[in-house]
C-alpha angles and dihedrals in degrees: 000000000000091000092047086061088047090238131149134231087254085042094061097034086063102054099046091042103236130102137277095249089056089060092048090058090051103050089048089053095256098135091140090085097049133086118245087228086055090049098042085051093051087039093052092053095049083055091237135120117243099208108197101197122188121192122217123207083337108327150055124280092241083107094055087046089055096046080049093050092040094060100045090049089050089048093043096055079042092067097033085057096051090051092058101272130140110221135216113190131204088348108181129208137186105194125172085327096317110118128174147115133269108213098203127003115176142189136216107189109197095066081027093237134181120216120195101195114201105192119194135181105191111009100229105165127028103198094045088046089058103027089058096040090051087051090048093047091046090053094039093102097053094042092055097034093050093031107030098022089234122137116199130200093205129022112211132192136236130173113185117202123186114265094246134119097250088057084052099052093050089054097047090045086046099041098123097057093027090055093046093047093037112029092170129084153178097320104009085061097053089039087064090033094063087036109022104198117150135015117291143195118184153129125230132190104220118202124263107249095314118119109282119249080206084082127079116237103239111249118274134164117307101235090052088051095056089042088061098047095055094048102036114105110245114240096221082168089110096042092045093050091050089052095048089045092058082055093055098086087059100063104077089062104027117063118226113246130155129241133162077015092287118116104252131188114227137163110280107278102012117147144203112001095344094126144140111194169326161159137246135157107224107180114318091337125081106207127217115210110199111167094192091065096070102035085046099041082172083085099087103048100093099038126110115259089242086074094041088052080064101059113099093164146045085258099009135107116192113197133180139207096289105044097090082105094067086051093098078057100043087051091054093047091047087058092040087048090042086050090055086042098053085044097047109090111241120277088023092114 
């Protein structure tokens, strides 16, 4: 591939930003001594897809990803039901040579809406992932009208990810396509799915296997109510992976050390209390640990008092269930905090 563009081993290298050597092991086989992020880079500006595939007890894991696969999209019909929805599963087309499958399509009778649910278990590839869900959604009508008999006034999307870190990740590294394709998102989603009006476009991390907060609790006494909500333990799982995603762009120039007992990011070799940050739930509170401000005090000048009314410490942030709406702030105010890190001599924190 390298010799059809005419490139050399240093031409490659460069572009890939690693260094020639790295190419020359390649290119003998030696990848044992190579990094998969090197191999993917090299790989990405050869346009081609380095597939890393790994057998269990004699074959491949495309069986547990589809048990996987299998039970969130059986979850998934299961809360759609509850809210009202009718539910097509697995519902296949072959249009003008266009053939697929649409996992979940689902109906809500009374605005008479078409849902096109694209469920993933792990989000490969970007570009497949919205090139096949935009075809689904274009084809939706047809497909319900020919196959359903329904006949919507308005055709909505879903994609449900997994409610993991690494989905996470993918999302966080990916936000600029990801918000423009799927504006909608945690309770907005459930907000449209329970009153679909009007059309909507969103992802949605569900719950694995705990009861949905999609669902309405059915009424109960008021005082119990209250009762409950006082006892009950808070789920911060949502609000502490949001934190820790605005933290992922970070990674590939930050190294991961521990401090206080907490995992940190820091410049590579930094020592004693030279850090930049990091995330931890600690009761019903996720903090936020975030050294510049504290060494840049000029942070915080331009934020909203809602996110000064966070900060407990000289460098902490202490949010509750309920803050994820603060998290576009706290984004800007991490870059602004990385740009004063980078800046800040070593051992200055």
């Amino acid at each position: 591939m390298r010799h059809r563009r005419g490139w050399r081993q240093a031409d490659l290298a460069a572009l890939a930003g690693v260094s020639q050597d790295v190419v020359s092991l390649i290119e003998r086989g030696r990848l044992d001594l190579v990094s998969l992020e090197k191999i993917r880079r090299i790989a990405l500006e050869l346009d081609a897809e380095f597939v890393l595939q790994l057998r269990w007890r004699g074959g491949d894991l495309d069986r547990l990803l589809d048990e996987g696969h299998a039970s969130m999209v059986g979850r998934t019909a299961g809360l759609l039901r509850s809210l009202g929805w009718e539910v097509g599963a697995e519902v296949s087309y072959s249009i003008y040579g266009e053939r697929g499958s649409i996992d979940l399509l689902a109906w809500h009778e009374a605005s008479r809406t078409l849902l096109v649910i694209e469920v993933k278990t792990e989000l490969v590839s970007l570009e497949e992932t919205l090139r096949k869900h935009d075809e689904k959604a274009r084809l939706a009508r047809r497909v319900a009208e020919e196959q359903l008999g329904w006949r919507p006034r308005a055709v909505g999307r879903l994609l449900i990810l997994p409610d993991h870190i690494t989905a996470r990740r993918r999302v966080a590294r990916h936000a600029a396509v990801l918000e423009v394709a799927y504006p909608a998102r945690g309770s907005a989603v459930r907000a449209w799915l329970r009153g679909p009006e009007p059309q909507m476009s969103g992802l949605i991390f569900p719950d694995d296997g705990r009861p949905s907060p999609w669902c309405r609790r059915p009424e109960a006494d008021p005082q119990v109510r209250r009762l409950t909500r006082h006892t009950s333990p808070v789920d911060l799982s949502e609000l502490e992976a949001e934190l820790r995603a605005i933290l992922v762009p970070y990674e590939d120039v930050l190294e991961s050390s521990e401090i206080y007992g907490m995992e940190v990011l820091r410049r590579p070799g930094a020592k004693a209390h030279d850090w930049f940050a990091g995330v931890r739930v600690k009761g019903d509170t996720v903090k936020l640990m975030l050294l510049p401000m504290h060494t840049h005090p000029e942070l915080l000048e331009d934020v909203s008092p809602e996110v000064r009314k966070r900060k407990t410490g000289a460098s902490l942030l202490t949010l509750r269930a309920g803050d994820d709406v603060l998290i576009p702030e706290l984004e800007t105010l991490v870059q602004r905090s990385f740009d004063a890190y980078v800046g800040q001599p070593p051992g200055e924190g």
